[in-house]
N, CA, C and O of each residue as an XYZ file, in Angstrom:
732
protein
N      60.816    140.146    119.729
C      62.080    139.466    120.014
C      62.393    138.507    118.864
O      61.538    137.917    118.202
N      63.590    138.428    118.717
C      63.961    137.318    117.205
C      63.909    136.082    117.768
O      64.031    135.853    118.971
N      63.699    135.156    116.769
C      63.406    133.635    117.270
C      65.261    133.132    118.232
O      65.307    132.309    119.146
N      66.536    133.901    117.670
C      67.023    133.100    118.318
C      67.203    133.973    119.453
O      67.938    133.504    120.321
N      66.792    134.958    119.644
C      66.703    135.750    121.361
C      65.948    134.822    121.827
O      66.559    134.236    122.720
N      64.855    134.369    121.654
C      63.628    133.725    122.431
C      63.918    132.487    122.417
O      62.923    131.849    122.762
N      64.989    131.676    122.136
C      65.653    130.055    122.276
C      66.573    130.578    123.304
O      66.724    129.852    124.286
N      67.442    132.079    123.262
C      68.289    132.128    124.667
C      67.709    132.445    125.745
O      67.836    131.730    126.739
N      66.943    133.605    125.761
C      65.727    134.027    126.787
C      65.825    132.864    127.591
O      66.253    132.927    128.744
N      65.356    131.505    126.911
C      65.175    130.181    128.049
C      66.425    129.967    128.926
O      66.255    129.171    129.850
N      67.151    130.297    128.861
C      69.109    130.311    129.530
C      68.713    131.272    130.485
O      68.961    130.850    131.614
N      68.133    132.532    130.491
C      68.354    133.310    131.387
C      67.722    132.633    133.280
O      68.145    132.951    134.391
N      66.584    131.629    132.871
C      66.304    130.986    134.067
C      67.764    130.479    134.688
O      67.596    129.905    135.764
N      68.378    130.512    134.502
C      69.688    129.921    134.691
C      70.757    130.666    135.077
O      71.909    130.233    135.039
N      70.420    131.904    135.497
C      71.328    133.194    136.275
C      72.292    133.433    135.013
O      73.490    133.231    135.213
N      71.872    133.859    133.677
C      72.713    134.040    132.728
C      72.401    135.016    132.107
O      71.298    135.123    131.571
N      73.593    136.184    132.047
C      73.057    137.736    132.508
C      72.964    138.203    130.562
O      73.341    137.461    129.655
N      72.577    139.099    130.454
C      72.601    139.738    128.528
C      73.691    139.524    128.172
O      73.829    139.234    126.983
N      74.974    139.584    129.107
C      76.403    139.907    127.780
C      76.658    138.235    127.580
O      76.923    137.912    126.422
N      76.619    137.430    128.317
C      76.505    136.054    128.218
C      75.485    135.548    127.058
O      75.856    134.678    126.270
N      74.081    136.169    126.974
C      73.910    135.599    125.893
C      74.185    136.207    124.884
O      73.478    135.764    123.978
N      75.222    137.461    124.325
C      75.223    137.703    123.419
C      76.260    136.828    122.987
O      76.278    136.563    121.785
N      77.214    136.275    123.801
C      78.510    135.746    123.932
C      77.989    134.462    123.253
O      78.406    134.143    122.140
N      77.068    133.717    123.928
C      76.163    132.320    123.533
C      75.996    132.716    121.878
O      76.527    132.100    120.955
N      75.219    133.767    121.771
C      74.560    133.690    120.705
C      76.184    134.294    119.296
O      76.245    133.713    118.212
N      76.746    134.900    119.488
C      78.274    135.338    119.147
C      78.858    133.742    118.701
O      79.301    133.552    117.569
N      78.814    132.943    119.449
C      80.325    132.081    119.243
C      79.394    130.512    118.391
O      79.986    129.572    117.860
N      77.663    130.687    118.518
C      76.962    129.550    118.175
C      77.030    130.673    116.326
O      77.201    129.926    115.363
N      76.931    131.928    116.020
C      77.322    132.045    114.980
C      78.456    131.605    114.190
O      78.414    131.229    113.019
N      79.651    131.704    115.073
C      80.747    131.589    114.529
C      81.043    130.068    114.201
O      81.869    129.765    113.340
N      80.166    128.904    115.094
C      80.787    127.581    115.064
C      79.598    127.196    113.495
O      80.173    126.587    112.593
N      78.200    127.515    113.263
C      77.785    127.710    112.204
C      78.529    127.762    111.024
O      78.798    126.752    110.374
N      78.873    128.882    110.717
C      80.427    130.006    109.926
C      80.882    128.683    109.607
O      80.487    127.901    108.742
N      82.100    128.547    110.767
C      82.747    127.469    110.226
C      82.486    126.253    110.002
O      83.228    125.643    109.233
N      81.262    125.522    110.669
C      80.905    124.224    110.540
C      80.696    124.001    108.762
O      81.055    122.958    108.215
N      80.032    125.213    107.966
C      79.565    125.789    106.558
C      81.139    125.962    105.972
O      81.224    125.415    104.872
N      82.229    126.488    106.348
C      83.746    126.790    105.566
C      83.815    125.524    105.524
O      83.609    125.231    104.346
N      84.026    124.373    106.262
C      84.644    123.386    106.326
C      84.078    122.123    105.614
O      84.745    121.157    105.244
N      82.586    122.311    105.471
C      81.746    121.999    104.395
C      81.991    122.364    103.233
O      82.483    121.431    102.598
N      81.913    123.032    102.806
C      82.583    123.705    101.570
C      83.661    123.475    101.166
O      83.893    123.124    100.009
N      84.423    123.620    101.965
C      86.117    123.166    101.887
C      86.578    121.536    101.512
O      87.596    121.151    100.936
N      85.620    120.873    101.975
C      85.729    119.536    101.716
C      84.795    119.208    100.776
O      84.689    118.006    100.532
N      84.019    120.051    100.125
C      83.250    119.745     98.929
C      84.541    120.179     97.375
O      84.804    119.721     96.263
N      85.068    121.521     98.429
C      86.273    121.783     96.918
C      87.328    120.889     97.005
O      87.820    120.481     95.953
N      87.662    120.601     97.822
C      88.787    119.013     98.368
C      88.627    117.798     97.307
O      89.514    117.176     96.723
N      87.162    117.648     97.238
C      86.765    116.367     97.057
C      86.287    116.410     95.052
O      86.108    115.407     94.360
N      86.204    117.707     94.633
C      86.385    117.895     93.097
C      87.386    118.026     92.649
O      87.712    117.506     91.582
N      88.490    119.112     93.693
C      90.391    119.326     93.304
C      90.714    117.523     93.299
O      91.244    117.031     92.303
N      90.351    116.682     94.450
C      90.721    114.900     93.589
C      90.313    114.573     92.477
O      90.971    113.963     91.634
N      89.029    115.003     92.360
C      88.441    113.660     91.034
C      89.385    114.677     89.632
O      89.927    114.100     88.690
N      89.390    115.852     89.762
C      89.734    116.609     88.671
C      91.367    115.959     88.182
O      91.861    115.693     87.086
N      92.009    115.852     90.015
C      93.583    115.723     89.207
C      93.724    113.676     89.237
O      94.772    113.118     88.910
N      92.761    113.080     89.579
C      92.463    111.590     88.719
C      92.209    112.244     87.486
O      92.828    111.907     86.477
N      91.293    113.214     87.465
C      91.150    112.588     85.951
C      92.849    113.048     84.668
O      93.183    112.636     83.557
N      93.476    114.093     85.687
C      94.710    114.253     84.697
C      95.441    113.472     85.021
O      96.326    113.360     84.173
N      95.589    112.714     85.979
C      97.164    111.588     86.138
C      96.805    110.262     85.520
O      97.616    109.390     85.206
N      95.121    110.196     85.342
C      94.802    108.368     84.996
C      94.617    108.632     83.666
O      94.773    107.765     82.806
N      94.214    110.054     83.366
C      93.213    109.980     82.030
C      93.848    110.727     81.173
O      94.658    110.103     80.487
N      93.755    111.983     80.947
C      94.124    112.850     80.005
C      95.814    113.217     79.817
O      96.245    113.565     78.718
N      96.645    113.102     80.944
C      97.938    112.987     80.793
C      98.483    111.742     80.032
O      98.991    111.623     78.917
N      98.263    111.056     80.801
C      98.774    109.400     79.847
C      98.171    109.546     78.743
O      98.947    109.426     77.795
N      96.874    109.802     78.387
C      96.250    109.299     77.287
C      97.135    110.415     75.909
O      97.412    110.066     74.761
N      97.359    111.607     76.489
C      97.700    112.684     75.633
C      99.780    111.520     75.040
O     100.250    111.007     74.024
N     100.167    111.708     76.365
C     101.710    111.009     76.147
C     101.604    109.660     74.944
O     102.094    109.414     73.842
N     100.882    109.159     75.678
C     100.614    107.874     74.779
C     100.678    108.000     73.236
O     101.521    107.528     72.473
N      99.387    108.886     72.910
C      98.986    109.024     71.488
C     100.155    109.817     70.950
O     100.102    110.146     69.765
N     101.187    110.160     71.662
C     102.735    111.090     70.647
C     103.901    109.725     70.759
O     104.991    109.702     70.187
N     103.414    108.786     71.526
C     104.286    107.216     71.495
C     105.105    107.408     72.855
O     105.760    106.404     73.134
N     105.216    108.400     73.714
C     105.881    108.274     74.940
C     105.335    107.552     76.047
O     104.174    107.178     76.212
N     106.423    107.396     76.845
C     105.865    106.364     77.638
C     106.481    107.200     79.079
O     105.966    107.480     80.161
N     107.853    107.429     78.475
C     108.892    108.034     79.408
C     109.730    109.309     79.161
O     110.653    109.317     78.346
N     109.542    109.879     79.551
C     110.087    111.304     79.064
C     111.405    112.432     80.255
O     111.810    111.989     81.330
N     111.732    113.520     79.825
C     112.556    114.272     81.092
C     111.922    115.606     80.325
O     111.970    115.833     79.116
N     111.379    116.341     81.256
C     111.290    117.463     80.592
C     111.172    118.145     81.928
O     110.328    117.863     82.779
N     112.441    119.412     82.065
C     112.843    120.279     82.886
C     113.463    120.171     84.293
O     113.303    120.810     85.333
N     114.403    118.887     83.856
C     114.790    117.848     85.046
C     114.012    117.220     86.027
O     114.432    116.988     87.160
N     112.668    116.882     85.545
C     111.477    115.989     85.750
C     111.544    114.536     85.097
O     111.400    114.293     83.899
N     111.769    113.695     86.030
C     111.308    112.640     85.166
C     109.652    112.001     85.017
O     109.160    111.336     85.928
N     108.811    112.355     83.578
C     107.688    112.272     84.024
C     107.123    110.371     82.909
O     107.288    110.080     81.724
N     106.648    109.781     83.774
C     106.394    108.119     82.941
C     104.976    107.852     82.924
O     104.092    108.443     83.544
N     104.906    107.141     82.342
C     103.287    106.213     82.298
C     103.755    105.157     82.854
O     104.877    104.691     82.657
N     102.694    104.613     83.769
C     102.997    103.028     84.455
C     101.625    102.685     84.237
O     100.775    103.540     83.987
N     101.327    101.172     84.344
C     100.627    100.412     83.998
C      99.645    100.525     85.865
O     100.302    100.758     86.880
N      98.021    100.297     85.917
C      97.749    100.400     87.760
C      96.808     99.536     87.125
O      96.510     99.459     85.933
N      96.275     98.729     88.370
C      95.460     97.593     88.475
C      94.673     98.156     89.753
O      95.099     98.825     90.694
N      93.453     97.696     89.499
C      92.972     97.760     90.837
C      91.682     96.998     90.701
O      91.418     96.636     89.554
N      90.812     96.678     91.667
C      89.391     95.748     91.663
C      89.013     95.082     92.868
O      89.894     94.506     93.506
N      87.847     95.076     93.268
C      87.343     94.379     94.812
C      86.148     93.511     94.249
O      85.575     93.720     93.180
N      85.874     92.516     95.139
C      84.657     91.833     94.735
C      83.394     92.556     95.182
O      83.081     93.239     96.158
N      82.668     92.038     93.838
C      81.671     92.776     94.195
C      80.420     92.780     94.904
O      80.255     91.571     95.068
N      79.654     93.220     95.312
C      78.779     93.387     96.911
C      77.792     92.595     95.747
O      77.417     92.794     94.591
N      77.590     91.343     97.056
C      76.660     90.097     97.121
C      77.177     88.710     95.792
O      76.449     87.894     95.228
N      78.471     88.897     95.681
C      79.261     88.171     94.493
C      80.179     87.450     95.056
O      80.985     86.819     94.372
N      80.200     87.432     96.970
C      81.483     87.037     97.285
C      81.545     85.517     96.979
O      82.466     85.171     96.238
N      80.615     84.458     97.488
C      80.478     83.351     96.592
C      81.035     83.081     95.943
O      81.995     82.346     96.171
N      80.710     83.561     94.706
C      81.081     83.164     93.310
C      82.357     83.324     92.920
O      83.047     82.619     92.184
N      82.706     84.760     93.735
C      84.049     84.885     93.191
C      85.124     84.042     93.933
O      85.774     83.175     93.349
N      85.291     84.363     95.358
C      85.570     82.659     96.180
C      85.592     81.431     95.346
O      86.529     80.636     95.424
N      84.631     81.265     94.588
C      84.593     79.638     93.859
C      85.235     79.874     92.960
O      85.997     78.950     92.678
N      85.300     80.743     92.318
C      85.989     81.400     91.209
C      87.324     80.753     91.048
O      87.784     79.976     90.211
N      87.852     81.392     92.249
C      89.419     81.288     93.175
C      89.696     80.084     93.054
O      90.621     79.655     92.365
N      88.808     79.317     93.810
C      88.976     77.853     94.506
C      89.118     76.850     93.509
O      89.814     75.839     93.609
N      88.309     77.240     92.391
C      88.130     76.454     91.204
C      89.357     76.211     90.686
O      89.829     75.093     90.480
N      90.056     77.616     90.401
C      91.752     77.838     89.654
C      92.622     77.650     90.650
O      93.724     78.087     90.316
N      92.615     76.981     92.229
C      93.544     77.271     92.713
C      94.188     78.423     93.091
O      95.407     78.469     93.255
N      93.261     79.596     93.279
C      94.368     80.594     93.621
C      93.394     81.569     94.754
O      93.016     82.740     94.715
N      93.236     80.610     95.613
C      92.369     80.950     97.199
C      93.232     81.146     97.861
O      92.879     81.339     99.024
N      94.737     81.223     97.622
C      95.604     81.303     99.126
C      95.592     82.693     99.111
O      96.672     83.221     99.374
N      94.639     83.431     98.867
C      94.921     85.306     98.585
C      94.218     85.308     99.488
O      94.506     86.148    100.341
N      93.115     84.509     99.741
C      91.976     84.989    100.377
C      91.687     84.759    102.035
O      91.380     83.610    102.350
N      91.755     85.661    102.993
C      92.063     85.896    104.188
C      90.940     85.188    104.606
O      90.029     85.057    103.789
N      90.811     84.648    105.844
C      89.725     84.002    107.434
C      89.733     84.368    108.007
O      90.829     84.383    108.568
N      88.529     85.209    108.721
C      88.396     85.449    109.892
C      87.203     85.270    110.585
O      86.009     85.465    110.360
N      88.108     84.696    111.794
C      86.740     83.829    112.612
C      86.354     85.131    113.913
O      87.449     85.521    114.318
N      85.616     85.620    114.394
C      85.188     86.456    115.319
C      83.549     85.626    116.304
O      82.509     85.042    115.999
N      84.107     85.989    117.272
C      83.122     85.334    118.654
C      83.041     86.739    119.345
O      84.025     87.475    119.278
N      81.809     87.178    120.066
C      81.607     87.760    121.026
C      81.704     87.853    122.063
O      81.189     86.766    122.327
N      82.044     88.417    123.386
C      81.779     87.733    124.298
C      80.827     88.697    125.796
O      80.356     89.704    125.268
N      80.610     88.691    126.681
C      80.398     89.492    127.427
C      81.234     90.121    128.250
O      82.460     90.058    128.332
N      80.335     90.824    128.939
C      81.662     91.726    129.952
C      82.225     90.816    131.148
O      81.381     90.225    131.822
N      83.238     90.694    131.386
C      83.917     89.507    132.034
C      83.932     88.413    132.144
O      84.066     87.852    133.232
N      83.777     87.729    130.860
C      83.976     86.440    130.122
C      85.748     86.594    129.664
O      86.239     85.486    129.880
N      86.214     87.007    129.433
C      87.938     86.424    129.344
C      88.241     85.026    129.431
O      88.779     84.277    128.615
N      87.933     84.887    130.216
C      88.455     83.071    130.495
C      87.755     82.306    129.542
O      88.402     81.345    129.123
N      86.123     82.509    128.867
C      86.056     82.412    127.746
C      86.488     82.191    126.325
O      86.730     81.292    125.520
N      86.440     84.137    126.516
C      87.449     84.309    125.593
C      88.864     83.261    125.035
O      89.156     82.705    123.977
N      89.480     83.378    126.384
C      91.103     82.729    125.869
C      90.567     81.150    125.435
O      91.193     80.705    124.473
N      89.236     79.998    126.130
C      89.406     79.314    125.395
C      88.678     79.300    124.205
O      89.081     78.337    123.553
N      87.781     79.914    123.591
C      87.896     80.049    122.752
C      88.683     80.274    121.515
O      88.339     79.914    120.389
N      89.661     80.839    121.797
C      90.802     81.025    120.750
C      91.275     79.866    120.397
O      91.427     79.524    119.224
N      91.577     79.083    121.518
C      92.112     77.795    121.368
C      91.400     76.418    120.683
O      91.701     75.553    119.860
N      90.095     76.827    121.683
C      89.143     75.520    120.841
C      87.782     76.743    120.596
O      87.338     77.372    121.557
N      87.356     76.894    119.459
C      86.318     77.822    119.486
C      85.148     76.768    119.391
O      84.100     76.871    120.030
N      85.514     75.513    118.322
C      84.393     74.819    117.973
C      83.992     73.687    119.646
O      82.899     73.444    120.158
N      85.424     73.233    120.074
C      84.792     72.620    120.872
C      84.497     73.049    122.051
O      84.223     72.295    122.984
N      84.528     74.537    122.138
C      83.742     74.892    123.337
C      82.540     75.659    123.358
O      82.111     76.457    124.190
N      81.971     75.151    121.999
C      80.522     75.610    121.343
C      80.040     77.023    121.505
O      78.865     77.206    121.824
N      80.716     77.868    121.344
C      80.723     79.338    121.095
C      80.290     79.975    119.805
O      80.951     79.774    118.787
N      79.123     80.799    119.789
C      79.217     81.647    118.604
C      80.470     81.954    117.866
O      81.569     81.987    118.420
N      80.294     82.157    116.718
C      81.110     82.617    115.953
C      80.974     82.731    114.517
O      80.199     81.900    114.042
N      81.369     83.320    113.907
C      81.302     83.961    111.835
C      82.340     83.751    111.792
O      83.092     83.696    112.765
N      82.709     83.539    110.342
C      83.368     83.167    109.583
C      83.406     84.173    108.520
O      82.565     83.976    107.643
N      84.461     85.616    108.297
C      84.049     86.133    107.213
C      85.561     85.859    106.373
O      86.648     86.006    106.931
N      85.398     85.418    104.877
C      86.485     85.624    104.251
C      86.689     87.043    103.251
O      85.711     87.440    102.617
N      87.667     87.582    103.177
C      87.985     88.271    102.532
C      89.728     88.799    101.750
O      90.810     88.330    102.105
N      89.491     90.013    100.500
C      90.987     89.899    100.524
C      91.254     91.450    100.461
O      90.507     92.377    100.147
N      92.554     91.420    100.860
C      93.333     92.883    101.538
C      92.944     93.518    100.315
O      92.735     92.751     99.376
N      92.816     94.598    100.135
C      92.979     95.591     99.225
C      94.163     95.616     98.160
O      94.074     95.640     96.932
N      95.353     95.601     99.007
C      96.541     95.824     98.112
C      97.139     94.186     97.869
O      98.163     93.880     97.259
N      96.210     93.307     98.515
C      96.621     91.716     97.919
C      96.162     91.718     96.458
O      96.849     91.325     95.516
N      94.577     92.342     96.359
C      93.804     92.274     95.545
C      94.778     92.777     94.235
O      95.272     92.201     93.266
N      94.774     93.940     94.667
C      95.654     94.815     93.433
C      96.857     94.247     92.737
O      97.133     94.657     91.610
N      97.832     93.037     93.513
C      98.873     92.646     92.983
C      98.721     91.337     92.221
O      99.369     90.744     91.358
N      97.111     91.045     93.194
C      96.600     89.358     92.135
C      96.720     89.864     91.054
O      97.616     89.667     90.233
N      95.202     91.028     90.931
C      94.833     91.792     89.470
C      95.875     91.732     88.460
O      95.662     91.112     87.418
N      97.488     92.584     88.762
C      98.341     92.811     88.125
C      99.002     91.853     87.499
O      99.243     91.906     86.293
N      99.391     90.791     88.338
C      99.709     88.905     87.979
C      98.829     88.289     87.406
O      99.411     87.404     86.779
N      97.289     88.185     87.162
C      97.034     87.550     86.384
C      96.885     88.337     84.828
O      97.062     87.767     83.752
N      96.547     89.655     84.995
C      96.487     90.515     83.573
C      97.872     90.494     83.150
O      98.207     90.310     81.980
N      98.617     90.671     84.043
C     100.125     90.463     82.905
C     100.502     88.804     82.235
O     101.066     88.587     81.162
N     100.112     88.001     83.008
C     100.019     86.501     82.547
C      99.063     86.150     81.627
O      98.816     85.004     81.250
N      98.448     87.330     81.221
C      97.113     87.010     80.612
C      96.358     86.184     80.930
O      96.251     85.313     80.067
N      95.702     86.020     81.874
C      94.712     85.421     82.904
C      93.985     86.505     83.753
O      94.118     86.669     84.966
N      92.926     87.456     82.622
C      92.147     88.332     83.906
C      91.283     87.573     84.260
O      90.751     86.674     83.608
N      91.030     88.023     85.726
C      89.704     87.735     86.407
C      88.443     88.561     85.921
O      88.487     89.733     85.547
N      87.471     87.877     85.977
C      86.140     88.337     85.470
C      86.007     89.628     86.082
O      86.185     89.912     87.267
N      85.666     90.393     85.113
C      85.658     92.151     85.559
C      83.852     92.161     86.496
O      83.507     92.904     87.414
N      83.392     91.531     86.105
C      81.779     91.476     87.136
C      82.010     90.811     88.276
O      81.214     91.034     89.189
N      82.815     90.113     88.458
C      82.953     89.416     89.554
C      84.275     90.316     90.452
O      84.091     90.227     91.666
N      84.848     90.691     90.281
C      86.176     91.677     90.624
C      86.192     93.024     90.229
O      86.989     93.843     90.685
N      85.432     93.242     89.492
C      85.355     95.145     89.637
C      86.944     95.320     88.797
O      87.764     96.237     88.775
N      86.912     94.465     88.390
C      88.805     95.117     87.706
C      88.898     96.088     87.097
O      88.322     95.959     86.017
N      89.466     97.310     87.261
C      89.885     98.053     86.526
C      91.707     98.036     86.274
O      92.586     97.673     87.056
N      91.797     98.492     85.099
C      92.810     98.774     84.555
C      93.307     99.642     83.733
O      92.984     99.673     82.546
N      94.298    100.588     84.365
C      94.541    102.034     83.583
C      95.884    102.479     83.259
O      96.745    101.612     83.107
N      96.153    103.557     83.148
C      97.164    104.129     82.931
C      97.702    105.332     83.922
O      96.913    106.217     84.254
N      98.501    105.337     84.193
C      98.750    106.807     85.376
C     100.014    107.470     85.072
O     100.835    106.684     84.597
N     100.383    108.539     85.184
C     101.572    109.849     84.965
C     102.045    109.902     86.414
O     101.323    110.137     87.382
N     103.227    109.676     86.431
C     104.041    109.798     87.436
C     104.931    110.835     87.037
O     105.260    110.999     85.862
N     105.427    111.708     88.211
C     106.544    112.668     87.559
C     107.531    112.489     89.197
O     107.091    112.435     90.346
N     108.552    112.450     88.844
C     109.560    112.751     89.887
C     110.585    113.646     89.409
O     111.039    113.697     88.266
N     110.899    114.344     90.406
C     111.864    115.524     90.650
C     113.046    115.318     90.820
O     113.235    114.491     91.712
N     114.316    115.863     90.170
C     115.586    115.595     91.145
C     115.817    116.084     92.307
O     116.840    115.771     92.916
């Protein structure tokens, strides 16, 4: 008997007649099959991105650039280079970069959030807590952080002011990207 007859065999204690397990053993192939397409599929997903980053950040702009274009029409396309910012702080840097901020004045980017736990039918808790968290001596963290797309528009405001933020402390990157729009 094949090993996976003898894993269904154990089903048959269970008033579960041969065409049933071929049916069992039929549709546990097929979810296999596809569990493996869809694996695959999201492995070619995930190279078709990095491939067309690398032509919209990298090799398109970089090619336009070096002939002096910036902005072009070719075949009632309008295709441009724009300037992208992007950068997050970096893991176990939040500190520093926080002081960073605080130092220059420019902490109002940077979000608070206070979170308390509570149990299952604590509500009344809850609500005062919201109100007084400290004086009703409740757990609670304190995490600060900043939005993603706050981050990205600091980045852009201080590199165009010429004021970057420390690329070790912010992960800054800064590139180039190909945009094309259609009429």
């Amino acid at each position: 008997m094949k090993p996976e007859n003898e894993a269904l065999s154990a089903l048959t204690e269970t008033e579960v007649n041969e065409d049933d397990l071929h049916s069992i053993a039929g549709l546990a192939q097929q979810q296999v099959a596809m569990e493996d397409q869809v694996a695959l599929l999201e492995a070619q997903l995930k190279e078709a991105k990095q491939k067309l980053r690398d032509l919209v950040e990298l090799r398109f702009p970089e090619f336009l650039m070096s002939k002096g274009i910036s902005e072009t029409v070719v075949n009632g396309a309008r295709i441009k280079v724009t300037p992208f910012y992007s950068g997050r702080i970096q893991d176990g840097r939040e500190g520093e970069a926080f002081a960073w901020l605080e130092k220059r004045q420019l902490d109002a980017i940077i979000k608070c959030n206070v979170t308390s736990t509570f149990g299952k039918g604590q509500i009344d808790e809850a609500k005062k807590a919201r109100d007084l968290l400290q004086d009703a001596g409740l757990p609670a963290t304190l995490k600060r952080n900043i939005h993603p797309m706050t981050m990205k528009g600091f980045i852009r405001e201080q590199v165009e002011a010429g004021n970057p933020p420390p690329e070790e402390l912010f992960g800054t990157y800064i590139g180039n990207k190909t945009t094309i729009k259609t009429a």
